[in-house]
C-alpha positions as CSV (number, residue, x, y, z in Angstrom):
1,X,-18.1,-43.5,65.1
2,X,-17.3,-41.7,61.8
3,X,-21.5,-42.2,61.0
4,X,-22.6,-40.6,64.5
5,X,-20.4,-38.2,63.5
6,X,-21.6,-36.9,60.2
7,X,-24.9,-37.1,61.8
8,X,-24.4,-34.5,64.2
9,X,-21.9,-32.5,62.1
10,X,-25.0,-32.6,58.9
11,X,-27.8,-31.6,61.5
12,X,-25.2,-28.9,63.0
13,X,-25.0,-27.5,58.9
14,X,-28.8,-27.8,58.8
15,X,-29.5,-25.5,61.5
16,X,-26.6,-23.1,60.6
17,X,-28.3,-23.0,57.4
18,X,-31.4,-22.1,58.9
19,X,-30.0,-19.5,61.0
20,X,-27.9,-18.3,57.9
21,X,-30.8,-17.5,56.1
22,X,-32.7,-15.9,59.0
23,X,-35.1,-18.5,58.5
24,X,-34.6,-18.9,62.8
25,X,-34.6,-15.7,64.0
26,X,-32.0,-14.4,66.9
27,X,-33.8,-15.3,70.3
28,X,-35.7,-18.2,68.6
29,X,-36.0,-21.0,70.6
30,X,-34.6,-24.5,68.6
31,X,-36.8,-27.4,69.4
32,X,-36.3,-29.6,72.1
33,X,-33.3,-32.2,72.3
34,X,-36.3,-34.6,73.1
35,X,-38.4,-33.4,69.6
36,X,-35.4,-33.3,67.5
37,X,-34.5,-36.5,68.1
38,X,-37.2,-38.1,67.6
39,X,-38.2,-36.2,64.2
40,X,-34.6,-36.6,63.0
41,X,-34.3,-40.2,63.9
42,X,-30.8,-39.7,65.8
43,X,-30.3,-40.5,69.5
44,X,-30.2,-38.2,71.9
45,X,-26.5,-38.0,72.5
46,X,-26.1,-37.0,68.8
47,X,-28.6,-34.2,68.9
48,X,-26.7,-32.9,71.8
49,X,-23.4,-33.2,69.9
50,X,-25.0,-31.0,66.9
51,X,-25.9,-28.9,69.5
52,X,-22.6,-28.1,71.2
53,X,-21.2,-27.6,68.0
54,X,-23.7,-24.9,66.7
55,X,-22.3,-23.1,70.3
56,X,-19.1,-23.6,69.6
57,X,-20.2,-21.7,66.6
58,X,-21.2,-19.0,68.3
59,X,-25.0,-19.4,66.6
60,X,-27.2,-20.6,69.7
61,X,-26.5,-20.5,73.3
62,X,-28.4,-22.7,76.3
63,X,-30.5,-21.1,78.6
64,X,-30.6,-23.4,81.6
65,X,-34.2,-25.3,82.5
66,X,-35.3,-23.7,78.9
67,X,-33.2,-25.4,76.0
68,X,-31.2,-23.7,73.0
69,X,-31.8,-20.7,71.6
70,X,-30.5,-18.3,68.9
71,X,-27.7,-16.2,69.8
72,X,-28.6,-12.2,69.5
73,X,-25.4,-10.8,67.2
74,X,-23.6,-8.4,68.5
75,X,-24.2,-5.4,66.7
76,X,-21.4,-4.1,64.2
77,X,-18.2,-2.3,65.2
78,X,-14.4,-1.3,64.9
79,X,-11.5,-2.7,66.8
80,X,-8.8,-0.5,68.4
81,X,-5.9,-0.3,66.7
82,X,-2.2,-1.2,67.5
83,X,-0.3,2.2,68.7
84,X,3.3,3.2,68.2
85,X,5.6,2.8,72.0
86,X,8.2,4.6,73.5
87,X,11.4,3.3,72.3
88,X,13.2,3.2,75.3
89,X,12.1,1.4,78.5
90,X,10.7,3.6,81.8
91,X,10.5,2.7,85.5
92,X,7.0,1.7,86.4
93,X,5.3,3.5,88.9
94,X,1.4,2.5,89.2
95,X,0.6,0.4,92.2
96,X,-0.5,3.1,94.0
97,X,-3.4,3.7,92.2
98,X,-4.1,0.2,91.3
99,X,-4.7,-0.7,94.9
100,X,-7.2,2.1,94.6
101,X,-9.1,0.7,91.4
102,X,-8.8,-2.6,93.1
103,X,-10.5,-1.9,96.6
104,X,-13.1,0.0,95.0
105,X,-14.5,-3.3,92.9
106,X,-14.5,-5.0,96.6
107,X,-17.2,-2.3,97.6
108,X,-20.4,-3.9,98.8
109,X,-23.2,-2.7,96.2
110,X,-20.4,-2.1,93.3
111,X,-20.9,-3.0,89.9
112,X,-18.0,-5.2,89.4
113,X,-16.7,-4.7,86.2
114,X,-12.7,-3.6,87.7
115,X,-10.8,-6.0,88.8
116,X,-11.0,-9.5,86.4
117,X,-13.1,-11.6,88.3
118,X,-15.2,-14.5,87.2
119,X,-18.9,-14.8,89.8
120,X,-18.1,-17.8,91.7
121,X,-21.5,-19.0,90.7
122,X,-19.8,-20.1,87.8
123,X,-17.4,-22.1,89.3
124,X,-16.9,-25.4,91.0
125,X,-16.9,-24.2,94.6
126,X,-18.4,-27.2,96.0
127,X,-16.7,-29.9,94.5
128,X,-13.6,-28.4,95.6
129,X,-14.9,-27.9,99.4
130,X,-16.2,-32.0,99.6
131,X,-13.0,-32.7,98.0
132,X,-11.1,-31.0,100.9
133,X,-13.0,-32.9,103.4
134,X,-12.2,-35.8,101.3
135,X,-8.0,-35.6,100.8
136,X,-7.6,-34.2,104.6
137,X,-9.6,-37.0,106.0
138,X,-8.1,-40.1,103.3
139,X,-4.6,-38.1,103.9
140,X,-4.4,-36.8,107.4
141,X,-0.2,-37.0,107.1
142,X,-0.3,-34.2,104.4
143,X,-0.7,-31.3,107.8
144,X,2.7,-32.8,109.0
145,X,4.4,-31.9,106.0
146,X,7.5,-29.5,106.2
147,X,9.7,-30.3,104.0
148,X,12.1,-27.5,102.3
149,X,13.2,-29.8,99.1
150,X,10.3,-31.8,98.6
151,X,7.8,-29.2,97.7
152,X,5.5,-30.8,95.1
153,X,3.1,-32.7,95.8
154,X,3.6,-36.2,92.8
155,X,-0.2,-36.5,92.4
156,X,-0.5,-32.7,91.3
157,X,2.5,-33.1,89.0
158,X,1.8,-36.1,87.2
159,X,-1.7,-34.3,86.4
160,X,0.1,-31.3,85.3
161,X,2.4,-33.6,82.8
162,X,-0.6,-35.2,81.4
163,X,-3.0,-32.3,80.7
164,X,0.6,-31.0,78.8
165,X,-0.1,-33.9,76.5
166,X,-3.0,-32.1,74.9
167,X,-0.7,-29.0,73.7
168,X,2.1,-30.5,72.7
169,X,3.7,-31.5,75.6
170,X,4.4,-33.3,77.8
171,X,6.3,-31.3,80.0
172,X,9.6,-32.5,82.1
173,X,8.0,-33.3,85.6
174,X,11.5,-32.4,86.8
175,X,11.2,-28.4,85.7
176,X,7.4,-28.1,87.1
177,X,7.8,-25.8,90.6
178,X,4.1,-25.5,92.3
179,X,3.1,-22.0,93.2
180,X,0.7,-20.2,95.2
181,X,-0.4,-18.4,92.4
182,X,0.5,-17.5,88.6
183,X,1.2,-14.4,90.2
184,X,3.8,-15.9,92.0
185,X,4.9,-17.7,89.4
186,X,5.9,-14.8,87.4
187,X,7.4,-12.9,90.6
188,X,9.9,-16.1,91.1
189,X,11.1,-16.1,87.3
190,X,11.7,-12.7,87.1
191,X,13.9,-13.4,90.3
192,X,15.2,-15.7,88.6
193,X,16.7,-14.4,85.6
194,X,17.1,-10.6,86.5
195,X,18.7,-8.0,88.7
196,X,17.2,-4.3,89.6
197,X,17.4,-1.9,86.8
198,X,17.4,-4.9,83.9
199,X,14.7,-4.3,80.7
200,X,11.6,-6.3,80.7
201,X,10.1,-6.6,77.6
202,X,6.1,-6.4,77.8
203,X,3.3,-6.1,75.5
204,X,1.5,-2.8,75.1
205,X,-0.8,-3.2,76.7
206,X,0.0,-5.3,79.4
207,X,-2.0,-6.5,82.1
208,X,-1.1,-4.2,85.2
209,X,-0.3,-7.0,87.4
210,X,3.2,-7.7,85.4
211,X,3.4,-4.2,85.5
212,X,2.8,-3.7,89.7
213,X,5.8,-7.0,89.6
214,X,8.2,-5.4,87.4
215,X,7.7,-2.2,89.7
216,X,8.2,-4.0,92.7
217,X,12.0,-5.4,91.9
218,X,13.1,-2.2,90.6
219,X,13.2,-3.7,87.0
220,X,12.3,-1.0,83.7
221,X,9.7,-2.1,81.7
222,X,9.7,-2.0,77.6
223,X,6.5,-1.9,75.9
224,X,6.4,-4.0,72.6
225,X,3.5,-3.0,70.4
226,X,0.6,-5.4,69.8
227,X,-2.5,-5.6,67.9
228,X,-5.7,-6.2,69.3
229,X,-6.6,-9.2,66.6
230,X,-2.6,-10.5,65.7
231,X,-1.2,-9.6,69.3
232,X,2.2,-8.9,69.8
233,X,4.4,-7.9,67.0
234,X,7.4,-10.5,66.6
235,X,9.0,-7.6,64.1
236,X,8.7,-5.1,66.7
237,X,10.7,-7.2,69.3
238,X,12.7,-8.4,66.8
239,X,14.5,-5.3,66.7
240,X,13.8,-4.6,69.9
241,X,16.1,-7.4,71.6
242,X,19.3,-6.7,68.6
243,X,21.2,-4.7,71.1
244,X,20.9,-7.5,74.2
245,X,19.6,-4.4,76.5
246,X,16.1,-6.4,76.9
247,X,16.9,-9.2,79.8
248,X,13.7,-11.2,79.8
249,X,10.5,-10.9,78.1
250,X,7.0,-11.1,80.0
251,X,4.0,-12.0,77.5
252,X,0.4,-13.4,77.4
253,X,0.3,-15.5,74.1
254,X,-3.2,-16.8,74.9
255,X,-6.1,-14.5,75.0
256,X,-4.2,-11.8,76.7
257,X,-5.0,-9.5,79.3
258,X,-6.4,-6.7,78.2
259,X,-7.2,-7.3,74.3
260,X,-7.9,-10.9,74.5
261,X,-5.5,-12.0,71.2
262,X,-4.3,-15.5,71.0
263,X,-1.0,-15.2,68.6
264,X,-0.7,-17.7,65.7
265,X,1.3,-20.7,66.1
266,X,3.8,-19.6,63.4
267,X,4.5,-16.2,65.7
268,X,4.7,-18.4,68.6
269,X,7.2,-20.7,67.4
270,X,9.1,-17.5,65.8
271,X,9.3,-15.7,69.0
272,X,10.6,-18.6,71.0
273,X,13.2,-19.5,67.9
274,X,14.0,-15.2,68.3
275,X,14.4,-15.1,72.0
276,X,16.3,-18.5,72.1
277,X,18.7,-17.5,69.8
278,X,19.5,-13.9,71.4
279,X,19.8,-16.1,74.8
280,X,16.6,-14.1,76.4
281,X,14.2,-15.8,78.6
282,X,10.7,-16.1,78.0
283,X,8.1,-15.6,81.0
284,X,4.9,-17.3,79.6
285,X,1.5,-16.2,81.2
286,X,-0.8,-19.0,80.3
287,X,-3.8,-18.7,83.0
288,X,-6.2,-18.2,80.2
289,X,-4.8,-20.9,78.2
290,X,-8.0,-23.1,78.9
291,X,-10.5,-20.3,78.5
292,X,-10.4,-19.7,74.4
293,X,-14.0,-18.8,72.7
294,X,-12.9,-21.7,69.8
295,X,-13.2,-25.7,69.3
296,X,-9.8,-26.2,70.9
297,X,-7.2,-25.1,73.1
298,X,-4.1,-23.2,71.4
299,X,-0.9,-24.5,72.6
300,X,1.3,-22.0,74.6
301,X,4.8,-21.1,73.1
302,X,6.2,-23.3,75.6
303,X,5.2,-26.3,73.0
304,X,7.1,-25.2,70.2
305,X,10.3,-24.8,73.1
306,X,13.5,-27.2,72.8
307,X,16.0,-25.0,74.9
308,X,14.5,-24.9,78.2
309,X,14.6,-20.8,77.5
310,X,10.7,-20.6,78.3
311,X,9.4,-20.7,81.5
312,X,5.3,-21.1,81.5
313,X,3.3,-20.0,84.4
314,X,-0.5,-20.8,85.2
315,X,-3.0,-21.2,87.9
316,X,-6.8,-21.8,88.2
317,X,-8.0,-19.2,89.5
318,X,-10.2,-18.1,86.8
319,X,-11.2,-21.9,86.0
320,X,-11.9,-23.4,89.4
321,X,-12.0,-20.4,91.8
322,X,-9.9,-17.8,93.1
323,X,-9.3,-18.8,96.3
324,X,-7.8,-22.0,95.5
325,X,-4.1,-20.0,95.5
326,X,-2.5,-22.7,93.6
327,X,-0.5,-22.5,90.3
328,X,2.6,-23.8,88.7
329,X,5.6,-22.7,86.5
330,X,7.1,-25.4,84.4
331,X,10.5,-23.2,84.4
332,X,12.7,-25.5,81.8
333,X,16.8,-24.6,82.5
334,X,15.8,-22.0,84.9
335,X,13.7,-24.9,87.2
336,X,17.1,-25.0,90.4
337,X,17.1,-20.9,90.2
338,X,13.3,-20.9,90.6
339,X,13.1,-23.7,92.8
340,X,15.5,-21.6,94.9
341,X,14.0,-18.1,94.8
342,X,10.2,-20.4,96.2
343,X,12.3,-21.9,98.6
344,X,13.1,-18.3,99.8
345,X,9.7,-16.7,99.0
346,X,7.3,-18.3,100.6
347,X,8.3,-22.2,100.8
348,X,6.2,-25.1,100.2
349,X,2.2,-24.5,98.2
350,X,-0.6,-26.3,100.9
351,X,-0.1,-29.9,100.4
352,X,-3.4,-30.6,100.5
353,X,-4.2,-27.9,98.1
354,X,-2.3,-29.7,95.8
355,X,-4.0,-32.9,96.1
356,X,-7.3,-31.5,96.0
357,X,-6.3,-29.8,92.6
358,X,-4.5,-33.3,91.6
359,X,-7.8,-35.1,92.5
360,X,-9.8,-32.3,90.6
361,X,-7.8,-32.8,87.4
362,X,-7.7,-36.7,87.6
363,X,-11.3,-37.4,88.1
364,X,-12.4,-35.2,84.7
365,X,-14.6,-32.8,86.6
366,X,-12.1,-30.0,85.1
367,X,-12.5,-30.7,81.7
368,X,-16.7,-30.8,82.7
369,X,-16.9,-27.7,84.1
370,X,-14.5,-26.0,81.5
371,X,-17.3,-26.5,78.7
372,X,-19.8,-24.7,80.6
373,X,-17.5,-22.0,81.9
374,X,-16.0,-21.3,78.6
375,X,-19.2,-20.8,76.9
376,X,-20.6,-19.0,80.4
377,X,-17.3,-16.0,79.0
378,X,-18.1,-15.8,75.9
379,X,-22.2,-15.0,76.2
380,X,-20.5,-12.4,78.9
381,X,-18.0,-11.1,76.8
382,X,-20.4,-10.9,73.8
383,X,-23.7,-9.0,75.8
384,X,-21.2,-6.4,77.4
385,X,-19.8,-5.9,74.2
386,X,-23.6,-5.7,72.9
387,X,-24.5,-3.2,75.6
388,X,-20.9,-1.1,74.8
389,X,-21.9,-0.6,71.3
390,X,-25.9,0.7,72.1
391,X,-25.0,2.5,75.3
392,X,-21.4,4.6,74.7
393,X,-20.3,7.4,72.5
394,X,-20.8,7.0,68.6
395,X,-17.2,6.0,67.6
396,X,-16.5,3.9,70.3
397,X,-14.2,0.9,69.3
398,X,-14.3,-2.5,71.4
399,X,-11.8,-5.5,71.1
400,X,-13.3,-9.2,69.7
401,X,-11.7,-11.1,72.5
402,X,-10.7,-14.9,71.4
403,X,-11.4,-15.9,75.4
404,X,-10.9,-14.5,78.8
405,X,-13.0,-12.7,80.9
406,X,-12.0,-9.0,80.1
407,X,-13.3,-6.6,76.6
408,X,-11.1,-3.4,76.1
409,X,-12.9,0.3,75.1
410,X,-11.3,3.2,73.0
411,X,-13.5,6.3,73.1
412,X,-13.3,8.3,70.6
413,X,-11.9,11.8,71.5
414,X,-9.1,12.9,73.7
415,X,-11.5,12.0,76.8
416,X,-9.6,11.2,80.1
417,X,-11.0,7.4,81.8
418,X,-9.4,8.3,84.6
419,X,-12.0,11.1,85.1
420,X,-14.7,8.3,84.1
421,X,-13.1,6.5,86.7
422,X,-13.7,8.7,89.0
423,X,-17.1,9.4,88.1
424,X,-18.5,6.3,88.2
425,X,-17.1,5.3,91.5
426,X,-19.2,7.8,92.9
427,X,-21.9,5.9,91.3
428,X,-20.8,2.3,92.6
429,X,-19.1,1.2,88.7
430,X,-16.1,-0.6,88.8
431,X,-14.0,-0.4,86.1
432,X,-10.2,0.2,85.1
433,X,-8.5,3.0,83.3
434,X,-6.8,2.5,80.2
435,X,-3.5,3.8,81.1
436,X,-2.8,1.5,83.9
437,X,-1.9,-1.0,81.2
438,X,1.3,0.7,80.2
439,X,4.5,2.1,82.4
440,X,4.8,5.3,80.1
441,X,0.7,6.3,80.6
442,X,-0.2,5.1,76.8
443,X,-4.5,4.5,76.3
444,X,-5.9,7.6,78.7
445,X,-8.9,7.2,76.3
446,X,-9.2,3.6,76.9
447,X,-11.0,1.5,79.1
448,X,-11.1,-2.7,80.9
449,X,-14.1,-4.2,81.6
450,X,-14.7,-7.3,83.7
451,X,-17.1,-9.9,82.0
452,X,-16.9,-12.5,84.5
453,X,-20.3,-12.3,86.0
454,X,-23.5,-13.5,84.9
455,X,-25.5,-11.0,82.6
456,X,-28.4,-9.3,85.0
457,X,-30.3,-5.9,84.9
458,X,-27.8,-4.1,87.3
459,X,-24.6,-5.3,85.2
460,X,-26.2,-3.8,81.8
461,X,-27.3,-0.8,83.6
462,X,-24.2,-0.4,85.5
463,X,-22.7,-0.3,81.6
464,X,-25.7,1.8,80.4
465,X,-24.8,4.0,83.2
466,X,-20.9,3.9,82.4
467,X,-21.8,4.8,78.4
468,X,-23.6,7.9,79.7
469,X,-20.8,9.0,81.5
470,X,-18.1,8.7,79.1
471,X,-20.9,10.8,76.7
472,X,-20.4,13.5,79.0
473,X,-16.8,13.4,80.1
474,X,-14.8,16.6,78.3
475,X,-13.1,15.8,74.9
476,X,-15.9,13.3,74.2
């Protein structure tokens, strides 16, 4: 094993060599898995490796029916920078207008780069449909189901526990409560461990959907500073939480929504050792745990916790497909309380939802279609970032997500993207406005783009189109 190996690992060096040195070209095609292995003597299965490694790399990507090719650079540029917050927490008031931003990327015709959605031509769609005609013909009992205590499904759970194993787990099967969504998830642990008018603690900025949550239960939101290659700033909520005003905290430690940061492990184990001490619980967003850019996955901050005080939530909607409605919170101390508020909420998650995820998860069709999906984000994220820099305003700055689906604009200027907004809905663009990502209306200059669809001509002239607006909005 060790041989096969450096075999890949020294053909892998020879061609990032050769790509180093511009030797092979950007676009260049590599020769075929057939050719190489025969010139280089190696099987198949070990040019392949060398292959997948270079991609993991970032130096050649796969076109499908025409082999491996090098990847086109993205052309230099500056990052965002972190910005100061308020230092006092404000009521959030923006669901309003995100329903707006929302029903507008549903538009037929639209260029969809609003709401953060990934083409379900990347997705397993049908493998989950035969697997539904599978489980409810195998388990035609699952219908008759109406149980208000027993509302996991074992299969799905013991799946969850395992695929823990890989991040340091595994998590207590006991504190897993199955959702219909992450966004559920995070709506039941906030019910969980606060009352209307506490402080919620959120990075700045945040994805609008905690925001529209915290709105909804009356709760005030704080906005913790973060930068768009660290993410958040420990320090910052360091001294933010001294006082015990902030009542829970609501954070996206992997490849956060908008800026796409994954925070080191040694800030994810100080902010759980921080919050655990001050006795403040710790809402984990993980649903694009599984989608990082790099060789492996980052744990969550729920691995390095040994209190019970975090509480992670997930789904797979962005991994298997939306419409799947099925997530999970493993809520450690805070499991009965959550338990409690689903009960409530909405009772039991489709049973046979769950065993078509268990079923998904056990077979290793996941893990299959993650490799391909995860590298299908990154070419996304990469060409629109590619595009942004050639088609918008001299000075623009764009975020180097580490994985996701989403990049994150700062035009230069005091220019207004709500007004872009506005202008290119009337064109049929899609896209979301900077200051929907904070409660006190922080990034009016910025802007979110969707990358989960498949590069074509109308995406990169629906962002050619975009860059010519934001040229001409005033301020620019």
């Amino acid at each position: 094993m060790e041989e096969r190996n450096l075999r890949y690992e020294t053909l892998a060096d020879e061609f990032a060599g050769l790509i180093d040195r511009r030797v092979l070209g950007p676009g260049d095609r590599l020769p075929s898995v057939r050719k190489l292995s025969q010139e280089k003597r190696l099987s198949v299965s070990t040019v392949l490796q060398a292959l997948r490694t270079l991609e993991d790399r970032g130096l050649v990507e796969a076109r499908p029916q025409s082999g491996f090719f090098v990847r086109r650079r993205p052309l230099a540029r500056a990052e965002p920078e972190a910005r100061r917050t308020p230092a006092r927490p404000v009521k959030v008031d923006i669901s309003q207008r995100i329903l707006r931003v929302l029903q507008l990327n549903n538009r037929p015709g639209v260029v969809p780069l609003g709401a953060a959605l990934p083409d379900t031509s990347l997705l397993p769609v049908k493998a989950i449909q035969r697997l539904y005609a599978s489980v409810a013909r195998q388990q035609p009992n699952l219908l008759r189901s109406n149980s208000h205590t027993d509302m996991n499904e074992p299969a799905l759970v013991r799946q969850l526990v395992r695929r823990s194993m890989s991040w340091g787990g595994p998590l207590d099967a006991d504190e897993i409560v199955v959702t219909n969504s992450c966004s559920e998830a995070m709506f039941l642990c906030l019910r969980a461990v606060t009352k209307p008018g506490d402080t919620v603690a959120v990075e700045s900025p945040s994805y609008y959907l905690m925001l529209q949550l915290i709105e909804s239960l009356g709760l005030k939101a704080l906005e913790i500073p973060t930068d768009p290659r660290r993410g958040l700033s420990v320090d910052a909520l360091d001294l933010a939480t001294r006082e015990g005003k902030v009542k829970a905290c609501l954070f996206v430690t992997n490849a956060s929504n908008p800026l796409g940061t994954i925070l080191s492990d040694a800030d994810k184990k100080r902010l759980v050792r921080l919050l655990e001490a001050r006795g403040v619980p710790l809402i984990e967003d993980d649903i694009y745990g599984d989608l990082q850019f790099g060789e492996r996955r980052p744990w969550p901050a729920k691995a390095f916790d040994r209190s019970g005080n975090v509480m992670l939530c997930a789904s797979f909607s962005k991994s298997i497909t939306p419409a799947l409605r099925c997530g999970y919170v493993a809520a450690g101390r805070y499991a009965t309380e959550v338990m409690r508020q689903k009960t409530l909420a909405s009772g039991a998650t489709n049973p046979v939802t769950q065993n078509v995820l268990a079923r998904f998860l056990e077979t290793g069709a996941y893990d299959r279609s993650l490799r391909a999906l995860r590298r299908a984000y990154r070419q996304q994220v990469e060409r629109t970032a590619d595009a942004v820099s050639r088609y918008f305003p001299e000075g623009t700055r764009i975020t180097r997500p580490q994985g996701g689906v989403v990049l994150w604009l700062e035009l230069p200027g005091k220019v207004d993207t709500n007004l872009l907004f506005e202008r290119a809905a009337e064109e049929n663009i899609a896209c979301v406005p900077g200051d929907l990502f904070s409660p006190s209306g922080l990034y009016r200059n910025c802007l979110r783009l969707n990358c989960g669809n498949p590069w074509t001509p109308a995406i990169e002239a629906g962002v050619r189109r975009l860059g010519e607006l934001a040229a001409a909005l005033p301020g620019a």
